[in-house]
C-alpha positions in Angstrom: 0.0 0.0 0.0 1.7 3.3 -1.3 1.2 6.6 0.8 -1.6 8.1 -1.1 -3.4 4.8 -0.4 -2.9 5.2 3.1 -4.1 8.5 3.4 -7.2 7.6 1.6 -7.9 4.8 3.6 -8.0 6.7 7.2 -9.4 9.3 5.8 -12.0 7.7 4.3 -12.6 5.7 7.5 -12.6 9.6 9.6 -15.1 10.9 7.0 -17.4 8.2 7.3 -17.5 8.7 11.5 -18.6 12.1 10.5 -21.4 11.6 8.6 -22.5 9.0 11.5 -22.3 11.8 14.0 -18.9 10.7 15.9 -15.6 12.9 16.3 -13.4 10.8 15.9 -10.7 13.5 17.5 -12.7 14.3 20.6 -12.2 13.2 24.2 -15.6 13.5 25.9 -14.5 11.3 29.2 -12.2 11.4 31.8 -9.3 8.7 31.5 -7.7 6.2 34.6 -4.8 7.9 36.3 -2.3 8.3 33.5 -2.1 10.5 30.2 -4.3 12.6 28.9 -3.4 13.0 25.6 -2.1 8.9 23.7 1.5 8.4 25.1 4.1 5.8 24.3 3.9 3.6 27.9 7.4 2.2 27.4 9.1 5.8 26.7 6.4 8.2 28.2 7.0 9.9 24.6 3.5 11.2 23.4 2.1 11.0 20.3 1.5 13.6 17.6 -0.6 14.7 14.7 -2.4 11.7 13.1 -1.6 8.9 15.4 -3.5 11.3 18.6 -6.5 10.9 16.1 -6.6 7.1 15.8 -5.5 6.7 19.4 -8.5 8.7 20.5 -11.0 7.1 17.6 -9.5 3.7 19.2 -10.4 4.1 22.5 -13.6 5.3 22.4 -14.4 2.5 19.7 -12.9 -0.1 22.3 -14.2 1.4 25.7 -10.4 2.0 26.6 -10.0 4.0 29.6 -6.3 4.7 29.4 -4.3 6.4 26.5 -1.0 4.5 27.2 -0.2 2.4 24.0 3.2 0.6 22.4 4.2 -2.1 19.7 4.2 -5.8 20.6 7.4 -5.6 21.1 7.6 -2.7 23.1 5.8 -4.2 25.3 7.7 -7.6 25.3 10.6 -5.5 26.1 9.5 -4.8 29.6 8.3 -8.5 30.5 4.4 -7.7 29.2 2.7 -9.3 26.4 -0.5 -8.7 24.1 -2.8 -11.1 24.8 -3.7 -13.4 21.9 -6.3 -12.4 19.6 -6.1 -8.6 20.0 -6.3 -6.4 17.2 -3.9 -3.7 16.0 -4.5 -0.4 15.5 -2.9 1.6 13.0 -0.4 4.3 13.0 1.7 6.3 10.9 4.9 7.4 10.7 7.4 8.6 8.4 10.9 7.0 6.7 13.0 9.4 5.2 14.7 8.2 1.5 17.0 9.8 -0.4 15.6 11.0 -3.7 17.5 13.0 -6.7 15.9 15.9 -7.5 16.3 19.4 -9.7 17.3 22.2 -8.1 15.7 26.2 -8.8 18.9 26.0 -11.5 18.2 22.5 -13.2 20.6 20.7 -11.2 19.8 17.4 -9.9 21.0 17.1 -6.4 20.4 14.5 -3.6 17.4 15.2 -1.2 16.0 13.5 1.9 12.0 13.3 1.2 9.5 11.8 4.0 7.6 9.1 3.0 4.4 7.4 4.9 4.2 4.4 6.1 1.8 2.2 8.7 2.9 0.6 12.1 1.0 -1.2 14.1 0.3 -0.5 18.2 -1.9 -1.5 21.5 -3.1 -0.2 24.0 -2.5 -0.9 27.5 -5.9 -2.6 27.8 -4.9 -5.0 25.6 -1.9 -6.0 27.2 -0.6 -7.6 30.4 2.2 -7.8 32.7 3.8 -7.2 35.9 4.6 -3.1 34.5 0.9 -3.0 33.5 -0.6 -4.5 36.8 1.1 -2.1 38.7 -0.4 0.8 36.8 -3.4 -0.8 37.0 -3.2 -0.9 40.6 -3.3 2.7 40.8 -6.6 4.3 42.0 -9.2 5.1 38.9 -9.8 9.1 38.4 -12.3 11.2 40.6 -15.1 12.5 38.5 -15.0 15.4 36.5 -15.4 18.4 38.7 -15.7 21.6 36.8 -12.2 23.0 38.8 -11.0 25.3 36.2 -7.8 26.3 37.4 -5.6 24.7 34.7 -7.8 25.8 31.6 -7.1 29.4 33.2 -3.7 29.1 33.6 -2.7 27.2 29.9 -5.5 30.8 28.9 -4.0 33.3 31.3 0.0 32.2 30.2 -0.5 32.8 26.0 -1.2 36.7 27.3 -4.0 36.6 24.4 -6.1 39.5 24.9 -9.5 37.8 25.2 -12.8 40.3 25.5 -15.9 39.3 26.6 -19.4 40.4 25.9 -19.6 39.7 22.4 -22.6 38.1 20.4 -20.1 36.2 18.4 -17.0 33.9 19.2 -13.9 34.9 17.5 -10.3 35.3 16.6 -9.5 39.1 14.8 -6.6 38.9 13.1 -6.2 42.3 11.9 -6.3 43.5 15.8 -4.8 40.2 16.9 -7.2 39.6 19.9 -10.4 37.3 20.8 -14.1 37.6 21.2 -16.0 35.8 23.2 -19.6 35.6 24.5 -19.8 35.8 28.1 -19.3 32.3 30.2 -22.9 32.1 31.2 -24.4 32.4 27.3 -22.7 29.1 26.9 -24.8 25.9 27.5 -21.6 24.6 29.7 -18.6 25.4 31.1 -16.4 22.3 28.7 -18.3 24.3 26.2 -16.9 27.4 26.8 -13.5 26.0 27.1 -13.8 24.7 23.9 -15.0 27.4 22.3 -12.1 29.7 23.5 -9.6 27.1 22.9 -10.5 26.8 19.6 -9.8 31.0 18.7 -6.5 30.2 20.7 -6.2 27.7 17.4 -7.0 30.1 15.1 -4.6 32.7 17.3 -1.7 30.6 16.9 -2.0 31.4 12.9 -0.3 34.5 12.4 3.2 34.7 10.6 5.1 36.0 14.0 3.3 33.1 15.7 2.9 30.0 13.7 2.2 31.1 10.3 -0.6 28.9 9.3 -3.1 29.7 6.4 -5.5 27.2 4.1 -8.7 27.4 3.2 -11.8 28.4 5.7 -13.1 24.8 6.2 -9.0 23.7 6.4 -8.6 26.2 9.0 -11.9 25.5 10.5 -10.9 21.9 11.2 -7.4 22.5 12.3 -8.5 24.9 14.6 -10.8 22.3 16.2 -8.3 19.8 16.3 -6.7 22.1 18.6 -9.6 22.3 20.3 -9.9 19.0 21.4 -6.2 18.2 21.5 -6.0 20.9 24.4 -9.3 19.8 26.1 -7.9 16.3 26.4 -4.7 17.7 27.9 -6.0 20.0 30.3 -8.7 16.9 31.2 -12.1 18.5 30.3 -14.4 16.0 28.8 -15.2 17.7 25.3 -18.4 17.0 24.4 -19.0 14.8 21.2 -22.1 15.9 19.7 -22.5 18.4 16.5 -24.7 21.0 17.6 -21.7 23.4 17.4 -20.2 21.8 14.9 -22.8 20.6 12.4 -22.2 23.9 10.0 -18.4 22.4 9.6 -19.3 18.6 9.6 -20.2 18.2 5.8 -17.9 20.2 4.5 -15.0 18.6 6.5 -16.4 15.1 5.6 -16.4 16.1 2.0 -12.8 18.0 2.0 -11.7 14.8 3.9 -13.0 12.4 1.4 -11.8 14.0 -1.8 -8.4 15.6 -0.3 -7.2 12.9 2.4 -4.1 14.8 2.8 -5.6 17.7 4.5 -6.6 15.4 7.5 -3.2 14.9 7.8 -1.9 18.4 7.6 -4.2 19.5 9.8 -3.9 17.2 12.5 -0.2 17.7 12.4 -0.8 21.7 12.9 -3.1 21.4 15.6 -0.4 19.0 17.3 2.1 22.0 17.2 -0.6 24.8 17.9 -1.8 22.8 21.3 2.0 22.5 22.1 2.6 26.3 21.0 -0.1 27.3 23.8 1.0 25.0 26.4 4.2 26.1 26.2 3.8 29.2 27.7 1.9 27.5 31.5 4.5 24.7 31.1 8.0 27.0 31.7 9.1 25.9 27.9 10.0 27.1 25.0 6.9 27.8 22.7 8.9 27.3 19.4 10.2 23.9 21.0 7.5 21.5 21.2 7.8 18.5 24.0 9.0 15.4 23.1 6.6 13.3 20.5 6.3 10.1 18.8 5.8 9.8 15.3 7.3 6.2 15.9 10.3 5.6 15.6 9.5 1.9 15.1 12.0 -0.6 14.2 10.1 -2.4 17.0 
């Protein structure tokens, strides 16, 4: 299966979840003790862009209450095993090959060009082990609790100027600052996160931040991406119905189906805009993003 297959194929999959009213990139529960967003379990590396999608899509499919996930033989290499009959899920990752190609003055010269390919993973549910029944042992999550104080730090740190009492919800890039309605026009609290974490998506854009421009519907679903990439991190539940969404749904199902490749792109920008923002509550560097796993698999 080439690349352009692959992309088709998971897209197609994704597009099809939309038109049955799931998103597949939303988190709406709260995990067992352990990581928010889907993290390597043998090197706590976390994982990025496209492979946060199908982690997510995988564990709400499966019923999966943790988002700790590794190879078979990842896990083999700490005394654990995948039980027997339990299904993969895909990932993807790129191989870099070296290609000739013709420079801006007709020259061919060597380059090093990315190139997709599939690996396979499991989640921790699927496994066991001494490493895994310790974890296990740990005590399951209290209950979501509305306690905002880490949405309003990761909001507070960016410095975005934010203004309230709007009719409207929106990013203004031509005055670089954010409307909002106020908290109590919003039918919940996780709605109003999500709402303002998504215009932190779309404030992430600009060309002295992250310089990132498509089409509306393209920017429309990369900013939601963020959206529930930085829900699931800060451990709101965001809410998986389309009332909010439905304007977008079609249109991202459609632009999914016929241009697989902007999936991609986009979940790989909202992976570095959700880093970008927590950067500044975290004490890091915004323009270094934490550790992540594209998988580096030779396991």
């Amino acid at each position: 299966m080439n690349q352009h297959e692959i992309r088709a194929q998971i897209a197609q999959e994704l597009a099809q979840s939309l038109t049955e009213g799931r998103i597949a990139w939303r988190k709406p529960w709260v995990g067992h003790e352990g990581p928010r967003l889907p993290t390597n379990f043998v090197t706590n590396a976390r994982y990025s862009g496209m492979n946060t999608i199908l982690g997510f899509a995988a564990e709400a499919r499966n019923g999966w209450p943790v988002s700790y996930w590794a190879t078979f033989n990842q896990f083999r290499s700490i005394g654990c095993h995948v039980r027997k009959g339990e299904k993969a899920t895909r990932g993807i990752f790129f191989s870099h090959v070296k290609k000739m190609v013709k420079d801006s003055n007709g020259q061919e010269v060597e380059k090093s060009v990315p190139l997709l390919r599939v690996f396979s993973f499991f989640n921790i549910s699927q496994a066991e082990g001494p490493a895994i029944d310790k974890f296990f042992a740990k005590p399951a999550p209290k209950a979501f609790t509305d306690d905002r104080s880490e949405f309003d730090t990761v909001v507070a740190s960016t410095k975005a100027q934010i203004d309230h009492g709007h009719e409207i919800a929106a990013y203004l890039p031509l005055e670089d600052r954010i409307i909002m309605p106020d908290v109590g026009r919003f039918d919940s609290w996780p709605d109003y996160a999500a709402t303002t974490f998504h215009e932190l998506g779309h404030w992430t854009q600009p060309k002295h931040r992250l310089n990132i421009e498509g089409t509306r519907p393209e920017e429309e679903l990369f900013a939601e991406i963020t959206s529930s990439y930085l829900m699931a991190a800060v451990g709101i539940p965001h809410a998986d119905n389309l009332r909010n969404s439905k304007a977008y749904i079609q249109s991202w199902a459609s632009m999914i189906a016929e241009s697989p490749k902007a999936l991609f792109v986009a979940a790989s920008r909202a992976s570095l805009a959700a880093d970008y923002i927590l950067a500044f509550s975290r004490g890091t560097n915004p323009d270094q993003p934490e550790v992540v796993e594209e998988e580096a698999v030779s396991a």
